[in-house]
MDAnalysis code that builds the backbone (N, CA, C; Angstrom):
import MDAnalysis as mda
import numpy as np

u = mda.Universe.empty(243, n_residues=81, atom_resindex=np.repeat(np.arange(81), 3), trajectory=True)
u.add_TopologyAttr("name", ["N", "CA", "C"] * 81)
u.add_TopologyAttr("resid", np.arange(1, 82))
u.add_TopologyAttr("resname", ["UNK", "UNK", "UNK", "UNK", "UNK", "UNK", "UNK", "UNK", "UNK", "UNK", "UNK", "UNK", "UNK", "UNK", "UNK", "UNK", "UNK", "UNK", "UNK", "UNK", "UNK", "UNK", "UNK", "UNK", "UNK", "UNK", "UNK", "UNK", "UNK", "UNK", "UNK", "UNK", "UNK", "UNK", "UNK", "UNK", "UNK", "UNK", "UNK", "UNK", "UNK", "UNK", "UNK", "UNK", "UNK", "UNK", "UNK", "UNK", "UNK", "UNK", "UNK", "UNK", "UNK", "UNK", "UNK", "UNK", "UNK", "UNK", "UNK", "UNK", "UNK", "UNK", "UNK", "UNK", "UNK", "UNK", "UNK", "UNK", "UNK", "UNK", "UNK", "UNK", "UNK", "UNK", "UNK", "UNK", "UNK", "UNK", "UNK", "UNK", "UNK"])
u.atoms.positions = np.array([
    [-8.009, -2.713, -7.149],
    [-8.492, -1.392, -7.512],
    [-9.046, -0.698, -6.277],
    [-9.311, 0.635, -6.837],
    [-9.838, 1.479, -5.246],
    [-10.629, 1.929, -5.744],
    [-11.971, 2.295, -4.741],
    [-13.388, 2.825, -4.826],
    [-13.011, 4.446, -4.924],
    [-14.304, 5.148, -5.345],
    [-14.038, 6.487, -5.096],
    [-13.933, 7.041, -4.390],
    [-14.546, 6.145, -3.041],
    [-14.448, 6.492, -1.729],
    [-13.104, 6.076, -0.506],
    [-11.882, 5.319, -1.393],
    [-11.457, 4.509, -0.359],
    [-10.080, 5.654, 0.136],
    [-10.044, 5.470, 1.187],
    [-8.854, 5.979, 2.238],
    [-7.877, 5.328, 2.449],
    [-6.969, 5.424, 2.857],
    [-5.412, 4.762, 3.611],
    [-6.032, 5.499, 4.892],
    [-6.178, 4.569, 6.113],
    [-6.229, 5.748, 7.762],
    [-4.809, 5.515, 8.710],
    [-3.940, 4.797, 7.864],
    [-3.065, 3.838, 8.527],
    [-2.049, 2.894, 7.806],
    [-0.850, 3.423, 8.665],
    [0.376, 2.021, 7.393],
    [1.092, 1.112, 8.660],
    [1.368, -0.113, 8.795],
    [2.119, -0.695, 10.042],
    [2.981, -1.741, 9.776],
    [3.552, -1.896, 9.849],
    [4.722, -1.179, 10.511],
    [4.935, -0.030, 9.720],
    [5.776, 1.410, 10.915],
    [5.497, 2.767, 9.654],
    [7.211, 2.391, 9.120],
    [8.195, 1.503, 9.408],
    [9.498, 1.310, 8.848],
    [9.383, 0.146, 8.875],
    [10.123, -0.683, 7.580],
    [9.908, -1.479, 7.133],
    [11.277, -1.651, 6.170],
    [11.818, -2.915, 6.027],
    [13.088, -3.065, 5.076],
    [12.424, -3.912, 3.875],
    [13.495, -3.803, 2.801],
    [12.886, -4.168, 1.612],
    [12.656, -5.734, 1.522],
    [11.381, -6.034, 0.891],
    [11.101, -7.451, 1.401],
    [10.313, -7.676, 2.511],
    [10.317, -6.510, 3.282],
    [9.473, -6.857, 4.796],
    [7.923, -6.501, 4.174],
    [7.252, -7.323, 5.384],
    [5.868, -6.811, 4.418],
    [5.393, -5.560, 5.401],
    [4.062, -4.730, 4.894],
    [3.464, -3.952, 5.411],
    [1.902, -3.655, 4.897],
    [1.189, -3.076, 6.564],
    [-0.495, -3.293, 5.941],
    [-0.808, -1.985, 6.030],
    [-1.457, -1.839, 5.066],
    [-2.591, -0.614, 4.817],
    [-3.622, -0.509, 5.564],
    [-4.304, -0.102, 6.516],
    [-5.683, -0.139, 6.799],
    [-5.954, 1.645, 6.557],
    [-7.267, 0.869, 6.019],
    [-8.096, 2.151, 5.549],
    [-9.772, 1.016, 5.210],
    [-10.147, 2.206, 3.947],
    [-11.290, 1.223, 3.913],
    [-11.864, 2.279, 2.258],
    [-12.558, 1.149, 1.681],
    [-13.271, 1.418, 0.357],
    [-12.106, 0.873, -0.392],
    [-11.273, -0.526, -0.153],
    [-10.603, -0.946, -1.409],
    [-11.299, -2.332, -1.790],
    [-11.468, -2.519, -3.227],
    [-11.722, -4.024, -3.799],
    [-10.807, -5.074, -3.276],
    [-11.790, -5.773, -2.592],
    [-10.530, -7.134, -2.209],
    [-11.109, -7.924, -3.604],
    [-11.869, -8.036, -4.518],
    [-12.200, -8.410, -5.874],
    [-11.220, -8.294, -7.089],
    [-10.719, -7.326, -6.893],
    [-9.553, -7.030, -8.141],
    [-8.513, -6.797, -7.235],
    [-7.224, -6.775, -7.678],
    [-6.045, -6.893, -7.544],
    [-5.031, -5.329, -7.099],
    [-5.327, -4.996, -5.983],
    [-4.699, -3.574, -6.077],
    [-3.602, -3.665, -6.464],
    [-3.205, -2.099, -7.212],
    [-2.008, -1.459, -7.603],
    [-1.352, -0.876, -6.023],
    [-0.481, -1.381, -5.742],
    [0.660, -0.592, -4.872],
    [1.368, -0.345, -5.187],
    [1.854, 1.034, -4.802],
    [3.165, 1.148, -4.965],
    [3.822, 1.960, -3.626],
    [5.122, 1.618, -3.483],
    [6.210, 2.188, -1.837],
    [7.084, 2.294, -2.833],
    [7.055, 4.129, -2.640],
    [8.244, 4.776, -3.189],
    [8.148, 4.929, -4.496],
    [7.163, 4.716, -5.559],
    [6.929, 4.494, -6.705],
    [7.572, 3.510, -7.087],
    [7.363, 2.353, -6.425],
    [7.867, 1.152, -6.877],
    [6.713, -0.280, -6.825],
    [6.476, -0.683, -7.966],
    [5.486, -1.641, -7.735],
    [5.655, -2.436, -6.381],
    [4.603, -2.497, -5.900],
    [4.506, -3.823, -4.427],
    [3.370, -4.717, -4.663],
    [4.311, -5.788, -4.281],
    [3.709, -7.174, -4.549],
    [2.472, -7.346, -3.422],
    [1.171, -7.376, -4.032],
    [-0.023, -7.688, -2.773],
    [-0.088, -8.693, -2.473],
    [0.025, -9.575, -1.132],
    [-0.185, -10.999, -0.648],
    [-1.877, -11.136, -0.132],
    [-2.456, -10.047, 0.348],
    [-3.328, -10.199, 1.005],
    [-4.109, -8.831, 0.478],
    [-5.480, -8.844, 0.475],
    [-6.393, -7.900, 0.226],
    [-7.998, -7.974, 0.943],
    [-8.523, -7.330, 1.324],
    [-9.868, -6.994, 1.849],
    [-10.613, -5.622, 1.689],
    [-11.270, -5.256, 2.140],
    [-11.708, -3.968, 1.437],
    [-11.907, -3.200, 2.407],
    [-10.740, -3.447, 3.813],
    [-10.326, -2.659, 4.589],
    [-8.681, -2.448, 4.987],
    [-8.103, -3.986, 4.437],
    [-6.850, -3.747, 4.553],
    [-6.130, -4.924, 3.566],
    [-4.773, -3.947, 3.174],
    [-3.840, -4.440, 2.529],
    [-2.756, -4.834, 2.623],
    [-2.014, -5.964, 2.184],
    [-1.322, -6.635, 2.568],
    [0.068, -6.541, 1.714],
    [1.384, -5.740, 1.735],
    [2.190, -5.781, 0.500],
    [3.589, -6.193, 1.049],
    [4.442, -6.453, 0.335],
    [5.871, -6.463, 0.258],
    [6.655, -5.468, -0.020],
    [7.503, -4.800, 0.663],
    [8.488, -3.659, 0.276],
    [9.318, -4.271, -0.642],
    [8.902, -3.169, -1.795],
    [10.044, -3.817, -3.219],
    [11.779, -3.426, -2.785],
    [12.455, -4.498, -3.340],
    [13.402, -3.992, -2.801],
    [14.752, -3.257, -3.891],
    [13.613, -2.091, -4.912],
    [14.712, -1.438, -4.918],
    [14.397, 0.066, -4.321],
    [14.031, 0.274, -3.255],
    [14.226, 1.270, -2.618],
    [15.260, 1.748, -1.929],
    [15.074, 3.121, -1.694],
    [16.574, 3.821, -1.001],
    [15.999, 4.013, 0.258],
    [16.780, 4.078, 1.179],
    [16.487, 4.038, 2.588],
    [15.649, 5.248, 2.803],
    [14.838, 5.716, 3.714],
    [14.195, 6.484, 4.094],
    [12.895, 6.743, 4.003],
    [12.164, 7.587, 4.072],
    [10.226, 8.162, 4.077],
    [10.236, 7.515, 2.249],
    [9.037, 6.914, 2.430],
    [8.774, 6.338, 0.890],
    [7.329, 6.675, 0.869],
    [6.251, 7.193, -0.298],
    [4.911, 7.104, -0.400],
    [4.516, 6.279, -0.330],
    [3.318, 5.982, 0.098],
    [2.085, 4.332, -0.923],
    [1.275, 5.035, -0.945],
    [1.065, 4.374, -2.619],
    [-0.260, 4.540, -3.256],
    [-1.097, 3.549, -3.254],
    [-1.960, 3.448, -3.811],
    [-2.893, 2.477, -3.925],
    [-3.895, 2.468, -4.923],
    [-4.131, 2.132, -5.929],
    [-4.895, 2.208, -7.205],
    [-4.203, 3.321, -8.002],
    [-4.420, 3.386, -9.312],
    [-4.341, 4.548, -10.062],
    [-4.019, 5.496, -9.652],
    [-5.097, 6.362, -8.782],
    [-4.994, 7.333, -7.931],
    [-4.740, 7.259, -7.038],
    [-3.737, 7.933, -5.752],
    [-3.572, 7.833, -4.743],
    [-5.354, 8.031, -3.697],
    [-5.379, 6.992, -2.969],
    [-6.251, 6.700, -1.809],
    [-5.886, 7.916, -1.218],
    [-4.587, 7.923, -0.566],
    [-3.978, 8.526, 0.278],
    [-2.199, 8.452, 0.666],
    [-1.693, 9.442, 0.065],
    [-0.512, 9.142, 0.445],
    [0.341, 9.218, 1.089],
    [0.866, 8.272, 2.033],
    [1.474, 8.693, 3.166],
    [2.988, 8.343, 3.116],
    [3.444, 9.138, 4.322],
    [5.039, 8.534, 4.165],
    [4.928, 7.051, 5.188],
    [5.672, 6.399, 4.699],
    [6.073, 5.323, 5.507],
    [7.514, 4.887, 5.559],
])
């Protein structure tokens, strides 16, 4: 889950193939509960969590190109990656 306060300041690698993983840094997320990701509006699997950075898998039914992530319910922040 994400705080009311939490941000995305950062996605890395910004390209990434499906299956590859990729981290979020930002800050104000629960490493306590289980974030919602999603790349491209596609659920992503979290391996890793802290409550500055996130750890996911590119789902792989995406189409090539700029994809969003979200992060909780509400978007943190959404960026292309």
């Amino acid at each position: 889950m994400v705080t009311a306060t939490a941000s995305i300041t950062s996605i890395s690698p910004l390209r990434a193939c499906a299956g590859g993983r990729i981290t979020l840094h930002g800050h104000g997320f629960d490493p306590d509960l289980l974030a919602e990701v999603s790349v491209g509006g596609e659920p992503a699997r979290v391996s890793f969590a802290t409550s500055e950075r996130v750890i996911v898998t590119v789902p792989s039914d995406l189409e090539g190109g700029p994809a969003a992530v979200r992060i909780g319910g509400d978007d943190a922040q959404a960026r292309d990656a």
